[in-house]
DSSP file (Angstrom, degrees, kcal/mol; ACC not computed):
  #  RESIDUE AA STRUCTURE BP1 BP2  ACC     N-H-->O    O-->H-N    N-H-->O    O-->H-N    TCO  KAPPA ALPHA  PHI   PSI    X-CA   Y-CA   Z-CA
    1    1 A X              0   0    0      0, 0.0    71,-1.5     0, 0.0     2,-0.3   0.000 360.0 360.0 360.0 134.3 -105.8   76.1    1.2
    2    2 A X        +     0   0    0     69,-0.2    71,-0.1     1,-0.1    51,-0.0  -0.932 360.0 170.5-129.0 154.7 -108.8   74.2    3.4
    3    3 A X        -     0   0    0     69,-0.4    -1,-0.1    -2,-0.3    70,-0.0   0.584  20.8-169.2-139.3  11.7 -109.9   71.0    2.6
    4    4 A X        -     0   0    0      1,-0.1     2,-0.7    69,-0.1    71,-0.2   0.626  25.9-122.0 -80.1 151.6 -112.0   68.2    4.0
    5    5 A X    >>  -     0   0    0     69,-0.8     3,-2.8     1,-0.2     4,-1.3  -0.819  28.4-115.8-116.3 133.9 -112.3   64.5    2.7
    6    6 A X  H 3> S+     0   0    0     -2,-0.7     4,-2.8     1,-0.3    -1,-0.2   0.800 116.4  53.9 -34.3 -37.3 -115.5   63.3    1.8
    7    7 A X  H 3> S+     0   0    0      1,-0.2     4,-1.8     2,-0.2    -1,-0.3   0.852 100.6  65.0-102.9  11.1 -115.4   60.7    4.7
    8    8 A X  H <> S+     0   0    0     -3,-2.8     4,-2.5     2,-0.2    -2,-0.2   0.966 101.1  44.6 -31.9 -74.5 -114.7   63.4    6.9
    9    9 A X  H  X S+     0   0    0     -4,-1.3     4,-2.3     2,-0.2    -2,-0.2   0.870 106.2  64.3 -60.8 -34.1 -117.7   64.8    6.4
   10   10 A X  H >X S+     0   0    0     -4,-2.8     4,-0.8    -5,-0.3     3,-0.6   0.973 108.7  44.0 -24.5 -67.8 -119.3   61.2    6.8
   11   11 A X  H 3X S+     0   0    0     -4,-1.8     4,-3.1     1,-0.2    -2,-0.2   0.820 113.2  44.6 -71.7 -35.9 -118.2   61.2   10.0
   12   12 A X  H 3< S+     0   0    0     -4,-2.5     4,-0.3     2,-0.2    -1,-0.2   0.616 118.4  52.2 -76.8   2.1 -119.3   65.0   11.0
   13   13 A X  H << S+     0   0    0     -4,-2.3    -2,-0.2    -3,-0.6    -3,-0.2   0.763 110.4  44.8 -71.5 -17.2 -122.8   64.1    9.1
   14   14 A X  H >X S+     0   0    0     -4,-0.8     3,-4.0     2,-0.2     4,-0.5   0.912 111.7  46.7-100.8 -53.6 -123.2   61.4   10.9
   15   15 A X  T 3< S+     0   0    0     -4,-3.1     3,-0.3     1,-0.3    -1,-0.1   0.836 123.6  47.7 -58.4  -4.5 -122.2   63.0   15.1
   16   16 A X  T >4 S+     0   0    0     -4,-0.3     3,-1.2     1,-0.2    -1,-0.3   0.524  76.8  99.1-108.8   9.6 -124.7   65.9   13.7
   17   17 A X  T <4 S+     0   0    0     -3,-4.0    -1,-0.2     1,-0.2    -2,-0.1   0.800  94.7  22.0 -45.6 -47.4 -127.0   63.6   12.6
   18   18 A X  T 3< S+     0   0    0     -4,-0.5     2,-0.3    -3,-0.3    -1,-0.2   0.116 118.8  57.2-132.9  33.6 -129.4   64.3   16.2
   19   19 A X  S <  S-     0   0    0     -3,-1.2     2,-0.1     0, 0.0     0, 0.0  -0.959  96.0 -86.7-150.6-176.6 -128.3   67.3   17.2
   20   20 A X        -     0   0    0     -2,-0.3     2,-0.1     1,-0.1    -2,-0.1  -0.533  45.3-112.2 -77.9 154.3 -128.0   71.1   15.7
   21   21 A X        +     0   0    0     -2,-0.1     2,-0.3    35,-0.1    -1,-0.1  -0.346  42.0 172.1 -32.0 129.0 -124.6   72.1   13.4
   22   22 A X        -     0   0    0     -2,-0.1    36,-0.2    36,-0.1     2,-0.1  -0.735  37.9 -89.8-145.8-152.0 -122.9   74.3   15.3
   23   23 A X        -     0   0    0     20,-0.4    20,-1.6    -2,-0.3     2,-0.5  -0.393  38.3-142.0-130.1 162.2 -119.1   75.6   14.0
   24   24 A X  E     -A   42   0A   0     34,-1.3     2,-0.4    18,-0.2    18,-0.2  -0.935  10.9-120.0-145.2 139.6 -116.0   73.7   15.0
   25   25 A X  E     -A   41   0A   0     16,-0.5    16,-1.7    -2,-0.5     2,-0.4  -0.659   6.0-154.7 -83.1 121.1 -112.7   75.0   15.9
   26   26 A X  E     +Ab  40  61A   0     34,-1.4    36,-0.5    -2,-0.4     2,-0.2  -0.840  34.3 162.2 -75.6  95.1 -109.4   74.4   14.5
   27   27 A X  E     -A   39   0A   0     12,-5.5    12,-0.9    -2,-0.4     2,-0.2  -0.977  48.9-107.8-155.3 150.0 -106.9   75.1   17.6
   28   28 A X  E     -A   38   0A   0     -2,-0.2     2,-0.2    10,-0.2    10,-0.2  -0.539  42.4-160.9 -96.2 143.4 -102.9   74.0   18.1
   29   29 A X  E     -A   37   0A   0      8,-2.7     8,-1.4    -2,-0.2     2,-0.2  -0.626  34.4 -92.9-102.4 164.4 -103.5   71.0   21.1
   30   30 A X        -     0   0    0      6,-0.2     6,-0.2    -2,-0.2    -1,-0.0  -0.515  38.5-158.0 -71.1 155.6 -100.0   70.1   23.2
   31   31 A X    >   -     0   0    0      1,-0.3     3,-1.6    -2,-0.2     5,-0.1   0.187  17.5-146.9-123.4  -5.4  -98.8   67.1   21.0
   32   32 A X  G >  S+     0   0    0      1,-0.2     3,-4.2     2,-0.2    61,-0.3  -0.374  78.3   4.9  58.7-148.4  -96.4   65.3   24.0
   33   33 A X  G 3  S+     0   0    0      1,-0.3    62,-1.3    60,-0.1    -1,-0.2   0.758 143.5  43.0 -63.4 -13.1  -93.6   63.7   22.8
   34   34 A X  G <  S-     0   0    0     -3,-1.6    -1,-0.3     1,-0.2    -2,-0.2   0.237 105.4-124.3-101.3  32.2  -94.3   64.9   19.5
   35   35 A X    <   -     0   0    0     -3,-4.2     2,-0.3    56,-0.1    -1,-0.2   0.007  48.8 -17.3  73.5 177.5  -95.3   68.2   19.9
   36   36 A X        -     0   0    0     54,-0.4     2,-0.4    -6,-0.2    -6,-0.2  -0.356  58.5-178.4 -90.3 157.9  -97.9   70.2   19.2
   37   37 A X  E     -A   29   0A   0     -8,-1.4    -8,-2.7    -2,-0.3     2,-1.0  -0.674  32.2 -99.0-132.5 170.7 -100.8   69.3   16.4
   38   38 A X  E     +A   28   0A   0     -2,-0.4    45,-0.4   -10,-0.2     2,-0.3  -0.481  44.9 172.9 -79.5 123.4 -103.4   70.5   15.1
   39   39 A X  E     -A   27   0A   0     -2,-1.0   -12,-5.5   -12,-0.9     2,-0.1  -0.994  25.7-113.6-166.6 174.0 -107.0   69.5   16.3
   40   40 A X  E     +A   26   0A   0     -2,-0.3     2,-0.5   -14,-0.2   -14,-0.2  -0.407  28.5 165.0-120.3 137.0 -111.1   70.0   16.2
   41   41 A X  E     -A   25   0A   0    -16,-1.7   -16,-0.5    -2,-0.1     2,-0.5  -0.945  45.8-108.4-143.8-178.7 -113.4   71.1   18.8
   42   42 A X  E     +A   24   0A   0     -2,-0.5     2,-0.3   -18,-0.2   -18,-0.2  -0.880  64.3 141.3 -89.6 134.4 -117.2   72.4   18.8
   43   43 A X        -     0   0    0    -20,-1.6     2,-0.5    -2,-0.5   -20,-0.4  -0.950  52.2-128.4-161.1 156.7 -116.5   76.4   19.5
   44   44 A X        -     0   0    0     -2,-0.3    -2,-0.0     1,-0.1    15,-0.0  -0.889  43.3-104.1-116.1 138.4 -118.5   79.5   17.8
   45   45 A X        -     0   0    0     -2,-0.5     2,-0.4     2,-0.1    -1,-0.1   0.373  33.0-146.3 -45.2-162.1 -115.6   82.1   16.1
   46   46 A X    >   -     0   0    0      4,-0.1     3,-1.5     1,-0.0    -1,-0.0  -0.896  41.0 -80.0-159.7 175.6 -114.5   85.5   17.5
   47   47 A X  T 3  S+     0   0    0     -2,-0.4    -2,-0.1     1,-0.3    -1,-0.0   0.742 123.7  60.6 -64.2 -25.1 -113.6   88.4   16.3
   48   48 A X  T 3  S+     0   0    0      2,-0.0    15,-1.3    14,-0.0    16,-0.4   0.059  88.4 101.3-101.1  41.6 -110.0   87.2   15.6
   49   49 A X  E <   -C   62   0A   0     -3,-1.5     2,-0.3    13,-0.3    13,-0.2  -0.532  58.8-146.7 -93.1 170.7 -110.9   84.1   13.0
   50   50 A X  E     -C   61   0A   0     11,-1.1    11,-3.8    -2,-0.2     2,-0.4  -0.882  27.8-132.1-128.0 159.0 -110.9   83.6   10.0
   51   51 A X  E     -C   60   0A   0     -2,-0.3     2,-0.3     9,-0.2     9,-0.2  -0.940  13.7-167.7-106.5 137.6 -113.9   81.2    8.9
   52   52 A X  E     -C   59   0A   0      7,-2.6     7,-1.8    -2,-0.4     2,-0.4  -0.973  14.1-174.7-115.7 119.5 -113.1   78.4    6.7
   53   53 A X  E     +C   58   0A   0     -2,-0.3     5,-0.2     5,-0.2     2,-0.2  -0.964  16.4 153.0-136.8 143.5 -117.0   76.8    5.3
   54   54 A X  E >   +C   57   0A   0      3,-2.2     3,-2.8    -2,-0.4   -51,-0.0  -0.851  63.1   0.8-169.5 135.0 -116.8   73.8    3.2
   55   55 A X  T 3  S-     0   0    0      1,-0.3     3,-0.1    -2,-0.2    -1,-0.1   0.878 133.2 -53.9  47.6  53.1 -119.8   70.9    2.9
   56   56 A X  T 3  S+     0   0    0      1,-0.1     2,-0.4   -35,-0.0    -1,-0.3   0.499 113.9 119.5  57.1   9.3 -121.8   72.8    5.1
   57   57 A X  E <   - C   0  54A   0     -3,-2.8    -3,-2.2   -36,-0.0     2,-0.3  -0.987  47.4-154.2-108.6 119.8 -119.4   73.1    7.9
   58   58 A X  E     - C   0  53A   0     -2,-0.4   -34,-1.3   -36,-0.2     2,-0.4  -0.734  13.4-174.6 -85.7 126.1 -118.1   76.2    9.2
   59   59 A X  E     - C   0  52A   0     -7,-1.8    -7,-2.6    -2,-0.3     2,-0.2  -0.976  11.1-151.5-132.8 115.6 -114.6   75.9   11.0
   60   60 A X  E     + C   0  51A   0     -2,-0.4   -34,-1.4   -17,-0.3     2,-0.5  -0.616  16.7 178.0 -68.9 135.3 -113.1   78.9   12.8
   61   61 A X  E     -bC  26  50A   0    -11,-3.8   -11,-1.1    -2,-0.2     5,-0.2  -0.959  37.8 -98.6-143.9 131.0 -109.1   79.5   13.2
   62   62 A X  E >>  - C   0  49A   0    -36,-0.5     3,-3.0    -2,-0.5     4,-2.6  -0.208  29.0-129.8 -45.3 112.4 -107.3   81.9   14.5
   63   63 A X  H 3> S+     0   0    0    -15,-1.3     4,-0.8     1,-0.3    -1,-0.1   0.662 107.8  45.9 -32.8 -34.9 -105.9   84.3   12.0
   64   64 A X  H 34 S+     0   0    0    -16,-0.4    -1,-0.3     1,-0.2    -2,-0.1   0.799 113.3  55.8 -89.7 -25.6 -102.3   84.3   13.2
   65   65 A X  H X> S+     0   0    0     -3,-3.0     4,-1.4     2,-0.2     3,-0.8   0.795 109.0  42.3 -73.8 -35.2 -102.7   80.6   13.2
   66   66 A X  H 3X S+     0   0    0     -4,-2.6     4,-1.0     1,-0.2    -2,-0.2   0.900 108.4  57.7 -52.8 -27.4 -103.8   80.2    9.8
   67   67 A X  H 3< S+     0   0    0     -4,-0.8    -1,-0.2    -5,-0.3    -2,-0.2   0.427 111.4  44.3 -93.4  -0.6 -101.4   82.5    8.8
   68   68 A X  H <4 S+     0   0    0     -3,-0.8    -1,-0.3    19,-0.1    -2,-0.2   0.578 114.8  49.6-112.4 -43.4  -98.7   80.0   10.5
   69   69 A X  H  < S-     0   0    0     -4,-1.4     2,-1.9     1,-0.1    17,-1.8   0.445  91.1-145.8-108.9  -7.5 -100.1   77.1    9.2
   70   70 A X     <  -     0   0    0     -4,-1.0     2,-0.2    16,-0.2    -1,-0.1  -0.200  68.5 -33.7  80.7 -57.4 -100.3   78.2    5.9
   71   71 A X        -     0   0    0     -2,-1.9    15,-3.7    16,-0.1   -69,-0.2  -0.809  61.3-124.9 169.1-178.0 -103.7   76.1    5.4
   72   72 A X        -     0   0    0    -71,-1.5   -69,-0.4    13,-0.3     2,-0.3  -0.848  10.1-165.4-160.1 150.7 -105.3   72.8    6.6
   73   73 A X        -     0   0    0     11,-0.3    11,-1.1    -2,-0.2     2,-0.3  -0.961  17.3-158.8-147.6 154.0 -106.8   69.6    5.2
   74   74 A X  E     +D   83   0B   0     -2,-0.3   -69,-0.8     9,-0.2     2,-0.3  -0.910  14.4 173.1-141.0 147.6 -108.8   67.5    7.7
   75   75 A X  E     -D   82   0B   0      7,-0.6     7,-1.7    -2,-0.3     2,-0.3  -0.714  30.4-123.7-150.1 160.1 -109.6   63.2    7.1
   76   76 A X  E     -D   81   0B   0     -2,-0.3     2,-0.2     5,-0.2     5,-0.2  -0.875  29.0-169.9-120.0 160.3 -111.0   61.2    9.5
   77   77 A X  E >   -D   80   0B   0      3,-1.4     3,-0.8    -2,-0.3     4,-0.0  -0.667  43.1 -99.0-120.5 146.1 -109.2   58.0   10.7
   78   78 A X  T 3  S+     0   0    0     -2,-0.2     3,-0.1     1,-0.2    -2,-0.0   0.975 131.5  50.6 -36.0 -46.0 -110.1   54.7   12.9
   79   79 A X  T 3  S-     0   0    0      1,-0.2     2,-0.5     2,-0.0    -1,-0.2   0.026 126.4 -97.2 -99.6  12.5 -108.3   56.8   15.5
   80   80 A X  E <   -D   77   0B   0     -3,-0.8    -3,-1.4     2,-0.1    -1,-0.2  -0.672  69.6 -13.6 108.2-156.8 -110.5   60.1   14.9
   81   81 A X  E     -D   76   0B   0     -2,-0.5     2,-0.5    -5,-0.2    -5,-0.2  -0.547  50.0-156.9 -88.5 160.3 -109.8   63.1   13.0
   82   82 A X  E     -D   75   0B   0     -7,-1.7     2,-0.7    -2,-0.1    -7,-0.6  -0.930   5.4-173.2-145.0 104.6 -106.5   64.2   11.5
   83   83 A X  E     -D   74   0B   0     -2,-0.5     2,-0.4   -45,-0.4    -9,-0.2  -0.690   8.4-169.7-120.2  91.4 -106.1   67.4   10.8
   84   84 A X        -     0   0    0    -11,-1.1   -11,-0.3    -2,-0.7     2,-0.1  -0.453  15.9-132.9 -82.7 112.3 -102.6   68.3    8.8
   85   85 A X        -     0   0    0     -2,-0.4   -13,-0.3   -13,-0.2     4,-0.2  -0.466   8.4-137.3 -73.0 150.5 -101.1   71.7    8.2
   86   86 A X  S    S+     0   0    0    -15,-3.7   -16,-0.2   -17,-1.8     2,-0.1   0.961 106.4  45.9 -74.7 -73.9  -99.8   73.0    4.7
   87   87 A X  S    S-     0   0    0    -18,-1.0     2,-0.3   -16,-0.2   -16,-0.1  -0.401 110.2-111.3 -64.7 126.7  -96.7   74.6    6.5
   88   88 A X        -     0   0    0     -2,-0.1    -1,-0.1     1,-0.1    -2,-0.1  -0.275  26.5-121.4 -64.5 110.6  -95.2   71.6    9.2
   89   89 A X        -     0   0    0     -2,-0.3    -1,-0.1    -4,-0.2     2,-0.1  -0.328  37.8-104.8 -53.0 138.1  -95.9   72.7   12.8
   90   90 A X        -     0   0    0      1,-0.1     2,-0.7     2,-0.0   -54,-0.4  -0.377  37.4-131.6 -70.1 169.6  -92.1   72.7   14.5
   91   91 A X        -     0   0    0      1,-0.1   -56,-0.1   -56,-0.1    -1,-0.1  -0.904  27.4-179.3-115.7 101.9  -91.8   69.8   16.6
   92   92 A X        +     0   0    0     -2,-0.7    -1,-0.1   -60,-0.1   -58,-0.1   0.778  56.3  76.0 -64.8 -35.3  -90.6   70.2   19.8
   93   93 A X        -     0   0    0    -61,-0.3   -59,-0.1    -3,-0.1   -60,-0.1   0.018  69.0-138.1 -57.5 169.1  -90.5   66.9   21.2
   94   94 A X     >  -     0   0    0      1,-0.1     4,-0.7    -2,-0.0     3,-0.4  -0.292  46.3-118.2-134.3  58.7  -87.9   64.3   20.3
   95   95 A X  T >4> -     0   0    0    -62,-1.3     3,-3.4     1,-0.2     5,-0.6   0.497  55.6 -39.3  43.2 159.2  -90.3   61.4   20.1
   96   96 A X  T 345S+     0   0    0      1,-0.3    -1,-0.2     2,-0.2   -62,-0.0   0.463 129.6  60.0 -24.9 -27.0  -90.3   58.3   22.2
   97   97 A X  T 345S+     0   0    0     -3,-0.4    -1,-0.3     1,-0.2    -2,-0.1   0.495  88.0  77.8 -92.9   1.7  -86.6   57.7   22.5
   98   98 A X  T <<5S-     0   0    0     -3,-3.4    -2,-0.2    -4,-0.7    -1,-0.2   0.892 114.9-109.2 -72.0 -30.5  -86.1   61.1   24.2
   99   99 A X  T   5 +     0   0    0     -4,-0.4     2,-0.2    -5,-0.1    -3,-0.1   0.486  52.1 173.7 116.8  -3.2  -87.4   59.6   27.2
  100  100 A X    >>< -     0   0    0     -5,-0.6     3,-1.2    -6,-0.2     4,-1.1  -0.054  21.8-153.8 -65.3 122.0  -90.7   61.0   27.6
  101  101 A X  T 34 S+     0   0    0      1,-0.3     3,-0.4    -2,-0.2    -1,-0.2   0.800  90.5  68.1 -58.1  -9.0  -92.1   59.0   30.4
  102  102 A X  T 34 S+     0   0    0      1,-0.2    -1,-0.3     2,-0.1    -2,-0.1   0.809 102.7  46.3 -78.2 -31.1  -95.6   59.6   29.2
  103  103 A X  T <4        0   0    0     -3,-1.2    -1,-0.2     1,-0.2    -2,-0.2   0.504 360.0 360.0 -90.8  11.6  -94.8   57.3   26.1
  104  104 A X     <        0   0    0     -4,-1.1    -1,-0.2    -3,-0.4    -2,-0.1   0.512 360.0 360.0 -71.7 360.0  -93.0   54.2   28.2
């Protein structure tokens, strides 16, 4: 399953608004104390994507990471984009009370 919410695409019509489309990549980021997440970059596929096209946006992901992740539904936020996997990435981190000094 892929997904995008209409003001998702608000927000990529609007940052493509004065410049060309170009594809954007779907790629697991370090998370910190929570682990790792899911997030967006500008990137054009390779041979080992799968392409996901939806409102006129092409996003590439890495097969074995789709295939991990089960499928993806991307929102935008105050705080930026949010991009949520069907299957729950594990969490490595133990949150803020672990101690991580980065969240103190």
């Amino acid at each position: 399953m892929f997904s995008i919410s209409q003001t998702a695409v608000s927000e990529l019509n609007a940052f493509f608004s004065d410049r060309p489309k170009s594809s954007i990549r779907i790629y697991l980021a370090p998370g910190g104390c929570s682990g790792p997440r899911l997030s967006l970059a500008l990137d054009e596929p390779g041979e080992d994507d799968s392409v996901l096209t939806d409102s006129g946006y092409d996003f590439c992901m890495s097969k074995s990471l789709l295939e991990q992740v089960g499928g993806v539904s991307i929102d935008a936020t105050p705080m930026g984009f949010l991009v949520t996997p069907e299957i729950a990435l594990p969490q490595t981190g133990g949150g803020c009370c672990a101690g991580c000094a980065g969240c103190h």
